[in-house]
N, C-alpha and C positions, 0 to 999 in steps of 0.2 A: 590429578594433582593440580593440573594447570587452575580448574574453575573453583578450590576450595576460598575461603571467606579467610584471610587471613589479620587477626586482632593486634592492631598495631599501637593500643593503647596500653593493654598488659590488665592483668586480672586486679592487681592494688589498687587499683582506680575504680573498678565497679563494687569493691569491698569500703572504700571510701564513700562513695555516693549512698551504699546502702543503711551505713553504720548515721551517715548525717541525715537519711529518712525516718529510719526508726529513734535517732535522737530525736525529731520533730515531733514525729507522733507519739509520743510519749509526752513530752509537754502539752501538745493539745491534748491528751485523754487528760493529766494534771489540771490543765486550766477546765477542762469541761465539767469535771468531778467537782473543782472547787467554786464555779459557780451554779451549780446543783445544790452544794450548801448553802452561798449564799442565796440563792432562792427558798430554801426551805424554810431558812432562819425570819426572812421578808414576811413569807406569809404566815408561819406563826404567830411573828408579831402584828401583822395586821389583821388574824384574825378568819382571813379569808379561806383556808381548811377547817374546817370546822365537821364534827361529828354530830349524826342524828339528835343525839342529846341536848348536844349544844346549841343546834339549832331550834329544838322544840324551847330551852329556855329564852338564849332572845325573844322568841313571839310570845312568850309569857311576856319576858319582861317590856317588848314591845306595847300589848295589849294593856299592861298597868298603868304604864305612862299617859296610854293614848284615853281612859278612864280619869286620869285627870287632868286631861286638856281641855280645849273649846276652840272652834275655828269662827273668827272672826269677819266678817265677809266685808266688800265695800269701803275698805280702808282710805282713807286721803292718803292722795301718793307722798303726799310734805309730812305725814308723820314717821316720827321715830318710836324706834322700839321704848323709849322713857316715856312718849307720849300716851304710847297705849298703856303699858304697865301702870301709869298713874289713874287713865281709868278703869283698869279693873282691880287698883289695890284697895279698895273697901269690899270685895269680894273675898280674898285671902289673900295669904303670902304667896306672889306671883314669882314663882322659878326659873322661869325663860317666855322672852318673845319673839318669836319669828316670824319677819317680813319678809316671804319670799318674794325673789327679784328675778329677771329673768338674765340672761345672757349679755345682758349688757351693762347689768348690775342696775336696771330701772325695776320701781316696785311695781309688781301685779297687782296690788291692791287687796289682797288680804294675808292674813297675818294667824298664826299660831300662839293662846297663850296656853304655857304651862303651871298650876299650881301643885302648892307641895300636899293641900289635904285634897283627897276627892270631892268631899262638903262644899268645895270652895267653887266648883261645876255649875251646881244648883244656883246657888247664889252669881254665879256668872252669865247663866242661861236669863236670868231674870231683869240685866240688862242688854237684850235683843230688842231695838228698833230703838235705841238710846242714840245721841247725838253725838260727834266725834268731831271736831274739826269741821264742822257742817255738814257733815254727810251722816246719813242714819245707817247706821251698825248695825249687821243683818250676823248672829251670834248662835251658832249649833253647837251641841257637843260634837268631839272629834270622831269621825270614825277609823275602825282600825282596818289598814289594807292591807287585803288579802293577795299574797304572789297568785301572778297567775291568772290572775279572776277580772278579765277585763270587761265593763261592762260593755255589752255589744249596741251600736247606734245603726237603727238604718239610715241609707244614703237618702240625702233630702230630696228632691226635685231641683234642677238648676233652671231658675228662669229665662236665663239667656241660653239655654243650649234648646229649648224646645220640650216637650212634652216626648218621653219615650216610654211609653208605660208599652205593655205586654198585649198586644189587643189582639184580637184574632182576625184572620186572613181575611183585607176588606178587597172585592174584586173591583177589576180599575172600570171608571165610568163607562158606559156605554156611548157615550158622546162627550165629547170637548164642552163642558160647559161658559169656557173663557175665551171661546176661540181658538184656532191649531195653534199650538205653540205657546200661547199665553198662559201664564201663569197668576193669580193672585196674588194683589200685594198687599199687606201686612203694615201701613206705612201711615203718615198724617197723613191727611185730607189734600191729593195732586190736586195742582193748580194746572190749570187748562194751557195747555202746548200744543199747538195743531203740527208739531213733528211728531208726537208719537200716534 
C-alpha cells in the first residue's frame, strides 16, 4: 500500500479535459467536411474535374478554334493587338489577337489571330512575307497541340565545353610527342618568352 499511485486531482478533471477534446475534434471534422465542399464547389466551377466526355469535347472544340486561327511570326515588339487586327481585317472579321508576352509582360514577338469564318484562314495565309511595322510577317495556319506529345530535340554540340562524342578506346601514345609533361596548347600565336 505504501508504493500505490495516489490521484490527487480527482476523476472530474480528466472527464473535463476529455469532453473539451472531443468538443475540438468535432469542430475540426465540421471545418474539414466544410471545406471539402468548398473545394468541390471551386473546381466545378473552374472546370478543372472534368469527365472523359468532357474532355474529348474541349479538344473538339479546341481543334475548331485552332482551324480558324493563323500564328503570325516576327511581330514588331511596339505592336498592339489593334495594330495587327487592322492588318488582317481585309481578310475577315478578326475575333481575337494574342500577343504573347513573356514573364515580364515583354512581347515574344509573335502573335495569334483568331477569325470568326475558317474562309478567312486562306485569305490570311496569303499575307505571309507582307510587311508590318517594318518587319516581314512570317504567317502559318495554327497548329493544334497535342497533351503529351513533346517534340523531342537532340542535345546540340556545346562549343566551349570541347567535342565529347562517343569514339572508341584510343590507346595512349607510345612516346610523349610534346615533351614529359607538356601538353598542347589550343591558344593565339605565343609570343617568345625565354621563361618558358
Amino acid at each position: 500500500m505504501e508504493h500505490d499511485d495516489v490521484d490527487m486531482v480527482g476523476e472530474d478533471n480528466n472527464e473535463v479535459e476529455l469532453d473539451d477534446m472531443k468538443k475540438r475534434l468535432k469542430e475540426m471534422e465540421d471545418e474539414t467536411s466544410a471545406l471539402r465542399e468548398m473545394q468541390a464547389k471551386v473546381e466545378k466551377e473552374m472546370g478543372s474535374v472534368q469527365d472523359p466526355a468532357n474532355a474529348a469535347a474541349s479538344q473538339i472544340n479546341k481543334e475548331e478554334l485552332d482551324s480558324r486561327s493563323v500564328f503570325v511570326g516576327n511581330v514588331d515588339y511596339a505592336c498592339t493587338p489593334e495594330d495587327v487586327q487592322q492588318h488582317f481585317q481585309s481578310c475577315g472579321t478578326v475575333n481575337r489577337v494574342t500577343i504573347r508576352t513573356d514573364k515580364f509582360g515583354q512581347p515574344k514577338g509573335y502573335a495569334y489571330v483568331e477569325f470568326l469564318e475558317v474562309e478567312a484562314v486562306q485569305e490570311a495565309l496569303s499575307l505571309n512575307e507582307s510587311e508590318l511595322h517594318g518587319r516581314q510577317l512570317k504567317v502559318t495556319a495554327k497548329r493544334t497541340n497535342v497533351p503529351g506529345m513533346k517534340q523531342f530535340r537532340p542535345r546540340r554540340p556545346n562549343p566551349y565545353m570541347g567535342f565529347r562524342g562517343r569514339a572508341p578506346y584510343a590507346p595512349p601514345f607510345a612516346y610523349a610527342p610534346y615533351g614529359y609533361g607538356k601538353v598542347p596548347r589550343f591558344r593565339m600565336g605565343m609570343r617568345y618568352s625565354p621563361y618558358y
